[in-house]
N, C-alpha and C positions, 0 to 999 in steps of 0.2 A: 697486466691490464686485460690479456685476451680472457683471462681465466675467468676475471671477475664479470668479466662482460657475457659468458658463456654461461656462469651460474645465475647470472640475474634474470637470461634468457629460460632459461631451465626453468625457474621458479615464476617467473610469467604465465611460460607455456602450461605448468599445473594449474598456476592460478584459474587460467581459462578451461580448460580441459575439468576441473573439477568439478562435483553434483554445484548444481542451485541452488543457493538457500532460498528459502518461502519470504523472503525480506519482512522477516519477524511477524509474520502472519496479517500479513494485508495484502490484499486482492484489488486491485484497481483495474475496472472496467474488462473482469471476466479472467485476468491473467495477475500473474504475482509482480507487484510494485516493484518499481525501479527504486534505487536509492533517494532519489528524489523527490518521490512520491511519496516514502515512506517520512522524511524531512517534514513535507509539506500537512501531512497526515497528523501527524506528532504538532507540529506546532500549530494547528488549529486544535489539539484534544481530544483527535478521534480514536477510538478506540480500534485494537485489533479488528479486521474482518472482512466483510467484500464492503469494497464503497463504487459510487459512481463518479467521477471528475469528466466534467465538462467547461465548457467557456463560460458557464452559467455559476459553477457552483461545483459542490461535491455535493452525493447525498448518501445516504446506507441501502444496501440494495435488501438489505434484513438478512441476512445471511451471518454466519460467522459468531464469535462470541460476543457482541452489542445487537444478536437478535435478542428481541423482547416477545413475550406472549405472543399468541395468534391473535387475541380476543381483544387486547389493547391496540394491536399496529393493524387490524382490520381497516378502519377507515381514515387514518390518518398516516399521512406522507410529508417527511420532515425534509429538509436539504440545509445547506450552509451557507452563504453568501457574504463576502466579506467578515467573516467569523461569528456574525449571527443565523442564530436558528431558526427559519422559517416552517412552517407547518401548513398543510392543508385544512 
């Protein structure tokens, strides 16, 4: 029992000690998604990339691969809110 208890300790301590994964490339609010975030990301349909999460909503900060054009995302500001798309 102590052994098994020892290797499961073992393989924890790597689990934590090992690099960071990029949580499959989503950026929430400047730093890399929790699992959670990336859960909640995914089943709203977001695409990889930075997003913002607020109390309000989530929106795309235009960064990452769901930026679009300069010339198209110039004056318009999208966000999510209960799973539809609002826009400026």
């Amino acid at each position: 029992m102590k052994r098994v208890l020892a290797i499961a300790a073992i393989l924890a301590g790597l689990g934590i000690a090992g690099p960071r994964a990029n949580a499959q490339g989503y950026i929430v609010n400047g730093r890399d998604a929790s699992t959670a975030e990336v859960q909640l990301l995914v089943s709203h349909g977001a695409q990889p990339g930075s997003w913002s999460v607020d109390g309000y909503g989530m929106s795309s900060t235009g960064t990452g691969q769901n930026r679009q054009s300069a010339a198209a995302n110039s004056d318009r500001r999208c966000w999510y809110v209960l799973d539809v798309q609002l826009c400026e």
